[in-house]
C-alpha positions in Angstrom: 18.7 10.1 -8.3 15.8 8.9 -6.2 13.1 11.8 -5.4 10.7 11.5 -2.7 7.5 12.9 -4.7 6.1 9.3 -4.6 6.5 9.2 -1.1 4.8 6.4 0.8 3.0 8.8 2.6 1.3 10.2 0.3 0.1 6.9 -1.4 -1.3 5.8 1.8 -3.2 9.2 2.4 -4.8 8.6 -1.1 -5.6 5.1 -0.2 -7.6 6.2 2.6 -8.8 9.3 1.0 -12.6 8.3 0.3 -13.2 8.8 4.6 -13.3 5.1 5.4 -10.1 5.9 8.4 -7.0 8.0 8.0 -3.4 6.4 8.2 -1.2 8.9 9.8 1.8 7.3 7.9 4.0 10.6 7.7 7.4 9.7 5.9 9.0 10.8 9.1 7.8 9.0 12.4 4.7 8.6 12.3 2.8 4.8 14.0 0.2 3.4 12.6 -1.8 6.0 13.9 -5.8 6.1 16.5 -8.0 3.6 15.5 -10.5 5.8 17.5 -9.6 9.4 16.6 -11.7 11.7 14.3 -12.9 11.1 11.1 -16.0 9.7 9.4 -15.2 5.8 10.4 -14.9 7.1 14.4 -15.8 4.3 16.4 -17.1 2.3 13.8 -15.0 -0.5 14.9 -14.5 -2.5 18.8 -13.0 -1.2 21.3 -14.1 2.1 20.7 -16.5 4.0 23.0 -17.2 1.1 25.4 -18.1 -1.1 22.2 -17.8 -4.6 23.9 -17.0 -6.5 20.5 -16.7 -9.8 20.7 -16.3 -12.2 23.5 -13.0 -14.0 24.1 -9.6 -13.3 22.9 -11.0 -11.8 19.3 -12.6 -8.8 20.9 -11.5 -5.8 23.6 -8.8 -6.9 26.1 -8.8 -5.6 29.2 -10.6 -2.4 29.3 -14.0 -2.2 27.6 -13.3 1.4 26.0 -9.5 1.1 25.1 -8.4 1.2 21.2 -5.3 -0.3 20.5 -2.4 1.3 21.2 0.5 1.9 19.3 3.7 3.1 19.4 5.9 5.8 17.7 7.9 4.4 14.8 11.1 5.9 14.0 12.8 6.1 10.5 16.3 4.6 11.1 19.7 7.0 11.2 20.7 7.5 7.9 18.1 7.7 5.8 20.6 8.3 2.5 22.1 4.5 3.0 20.6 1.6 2.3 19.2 0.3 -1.0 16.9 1.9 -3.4 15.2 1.0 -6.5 13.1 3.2 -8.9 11.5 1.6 -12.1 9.1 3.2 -14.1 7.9 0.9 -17.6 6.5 -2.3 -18.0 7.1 -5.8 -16.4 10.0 -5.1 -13.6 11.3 -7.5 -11.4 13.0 -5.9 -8.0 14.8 -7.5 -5.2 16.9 -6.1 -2.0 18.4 -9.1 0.5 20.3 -7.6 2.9 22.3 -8.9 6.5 23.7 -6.5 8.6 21.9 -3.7 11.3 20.1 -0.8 10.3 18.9 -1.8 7.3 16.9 0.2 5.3 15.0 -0.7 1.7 13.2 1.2 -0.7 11.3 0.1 -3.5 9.3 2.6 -6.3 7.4 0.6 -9.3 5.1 2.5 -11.6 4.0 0.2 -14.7 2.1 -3.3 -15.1 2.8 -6.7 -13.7 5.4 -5.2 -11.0 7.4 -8.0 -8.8 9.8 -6.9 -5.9 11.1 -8.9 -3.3 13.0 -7.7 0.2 14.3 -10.0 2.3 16.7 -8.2 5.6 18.1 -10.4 8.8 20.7 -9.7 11.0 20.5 -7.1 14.3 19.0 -3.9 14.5 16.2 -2.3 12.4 14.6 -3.4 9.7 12.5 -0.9 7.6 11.1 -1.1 4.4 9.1 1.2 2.2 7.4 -0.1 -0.9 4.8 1.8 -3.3 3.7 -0.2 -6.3 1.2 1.4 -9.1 0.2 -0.4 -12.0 -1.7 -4.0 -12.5 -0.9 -7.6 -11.1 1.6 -6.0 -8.6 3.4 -8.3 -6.9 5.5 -8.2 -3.4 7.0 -10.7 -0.7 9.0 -9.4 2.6 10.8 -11.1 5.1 12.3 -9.5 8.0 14.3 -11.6 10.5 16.6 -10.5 13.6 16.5 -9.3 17.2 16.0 -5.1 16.4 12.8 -3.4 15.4 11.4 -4.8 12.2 8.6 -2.1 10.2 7.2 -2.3 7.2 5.4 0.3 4.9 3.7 -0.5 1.4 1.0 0.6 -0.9 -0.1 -1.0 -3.5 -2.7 0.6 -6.4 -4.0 -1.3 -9.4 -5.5 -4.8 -9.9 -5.0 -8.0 -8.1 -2.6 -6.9 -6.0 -0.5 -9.0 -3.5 1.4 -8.6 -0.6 2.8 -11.6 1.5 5.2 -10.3 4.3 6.3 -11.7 7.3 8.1 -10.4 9.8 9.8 -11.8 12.9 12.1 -10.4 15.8 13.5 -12.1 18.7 14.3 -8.7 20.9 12.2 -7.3 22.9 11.2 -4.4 20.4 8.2 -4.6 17.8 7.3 -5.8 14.6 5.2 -3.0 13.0 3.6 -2.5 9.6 1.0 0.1 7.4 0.1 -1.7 4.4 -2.9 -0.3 2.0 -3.8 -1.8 -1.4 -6.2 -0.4 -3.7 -7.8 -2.2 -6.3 -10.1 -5.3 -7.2 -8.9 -9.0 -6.4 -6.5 -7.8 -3.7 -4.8 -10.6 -0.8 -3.3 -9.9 1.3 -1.3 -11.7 4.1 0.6 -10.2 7.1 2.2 -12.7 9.7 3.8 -10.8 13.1 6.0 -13.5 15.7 7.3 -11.3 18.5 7.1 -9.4 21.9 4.9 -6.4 21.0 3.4 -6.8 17.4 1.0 -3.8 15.6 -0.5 -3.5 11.8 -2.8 -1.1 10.1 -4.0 -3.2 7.3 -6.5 -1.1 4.3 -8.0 -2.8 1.8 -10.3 -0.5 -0.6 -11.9 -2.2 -3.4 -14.5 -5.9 -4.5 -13.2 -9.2 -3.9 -10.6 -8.5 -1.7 -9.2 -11.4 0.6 -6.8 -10.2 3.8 -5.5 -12.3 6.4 -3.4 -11.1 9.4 -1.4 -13.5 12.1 0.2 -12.1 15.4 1.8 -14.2 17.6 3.0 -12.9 21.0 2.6 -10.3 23.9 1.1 -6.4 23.0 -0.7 -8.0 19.8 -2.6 -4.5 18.2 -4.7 -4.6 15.0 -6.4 -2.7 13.0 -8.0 -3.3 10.0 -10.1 -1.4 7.3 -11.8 -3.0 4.6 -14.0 -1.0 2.0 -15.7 -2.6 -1.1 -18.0 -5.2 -2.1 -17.7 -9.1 -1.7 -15.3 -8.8 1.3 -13.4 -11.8 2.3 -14.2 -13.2 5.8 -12.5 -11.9 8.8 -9.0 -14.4 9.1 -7.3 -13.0 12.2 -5.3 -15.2 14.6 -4.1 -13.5 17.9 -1.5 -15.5 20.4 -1.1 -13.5 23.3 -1.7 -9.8 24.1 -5.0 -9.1 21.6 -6.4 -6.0 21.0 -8.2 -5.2 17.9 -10.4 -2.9 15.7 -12.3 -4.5 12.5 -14.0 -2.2 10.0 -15.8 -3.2 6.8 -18.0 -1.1 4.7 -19.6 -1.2 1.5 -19.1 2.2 -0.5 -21.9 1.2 -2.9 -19.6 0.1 -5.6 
């Protein structure tokens, strides 16, 4: 039986614990939480405080002193069905594919070289939780359909990666938390649809992240803390708004 004392939550919150930003990625219903609210890394970041950022689409749209904005993320009914995997050892391969509405996944891995794979279409919500500790951790979504598709994952050990895409044709959101923790970490995040938001948290050296939104109500924020940090790869179509933070922790 599956417990929740590896809840995502609480791997995120230790992601972030060292004061670089604080995800408020409750496993109840929580968004991707203030990119300008309290905390050591207030501000650190456009748009907040009348920061202009950068000209053009890249920096603050609309008003000067507005932080992107996102919206409350609810867990889907039924939060005993759905598919869920717990492996604890060495070398596990995990994969979910499901096609139908209201679909929710759940992966757990705890070991070394850790592989899982969720792939959900079809109508309704999409959600996915995925915590991965060990080395060489390894994960691939895809999320396809007209409902709500959201995404939450956290990754700790070495050369982690996480390649997800996600892509709704409603008029709902695409919306993911992802945090890895680690050196050698990539990460890629793709969004394609009406109203699209990430929180993306990279702590460790050598760490390359990459994040694509394509529509209206675009919303970013993104937290990078280490040495060696990969240049900024962010592509908005549409609706942009965005807050960037890098910092070196003297590593």
């Amino acid at each position: 039986m599956l417990t929740k004392t590896l809840t995502l939550a609480a791997a995120l919150t230790l992601a972030v614990a060292g004061g670089h930003g604080h995800l408020h990625a409750k496993n109840g219903k929580t968004p991707p939480g203030n990119p300008c609210g309290g905390g050591p890394s207030k501000g650190t970041g456009n748009p907040c405080n009348g920061n202009s950022g950068n000209a053009g689409q890249n920096g603050n749209a609309g008003d000067r002193g507005a932080a992107p904005q996102f919206v409350v993320i609810p867990r889907p009914d039924g939060e005993n069905r759905g598919a869920y995997i717990a492996q604890i050892g060495t070398t596990h391969q995990a994969r979910i594919d499901q096609q139908n509405n209201r679909q929710y996944a759940r992966i757990e891995q705890s070991g070394t070289q850790n592989r899982a794979n969720v792939d959900q279409r079809g109508v309704g919500e999409h959600f996915t939780e995925l915590v991965q500790q060990g080395d060489e951790n390894d994960f691939e979504l895809r999320q396809e359909g007209a409902g709500a598709n959201v995404l939450y994952a956290s990754q700790q050990g070495d050369q982690n990666r996480i390649d997800a895409v996600q892509s709704q044709t409603g008029a709902i959101y695409n919306a993911a938390i992802v945090s890895q923790k680690g050196n050698r970490n990539d990460l890629a995040l793709a969004q394609d649809g009406a109203d699209n938001q990430a929180t993306l948290v990279q702590q460790g050296d050598d760490n390359i992240m990459s994040a694509t939104q394509i529509g209206d109500g675009n919303r970013l924020n993104w937290l990078q803390d280490g040495s060696n940090l990969s240049d900024l790869m962010i592509h908005q179509s549409g609706g942009a708004a965005m807050q960037v933070t890098q910092t070196n922790s003297g590593r």
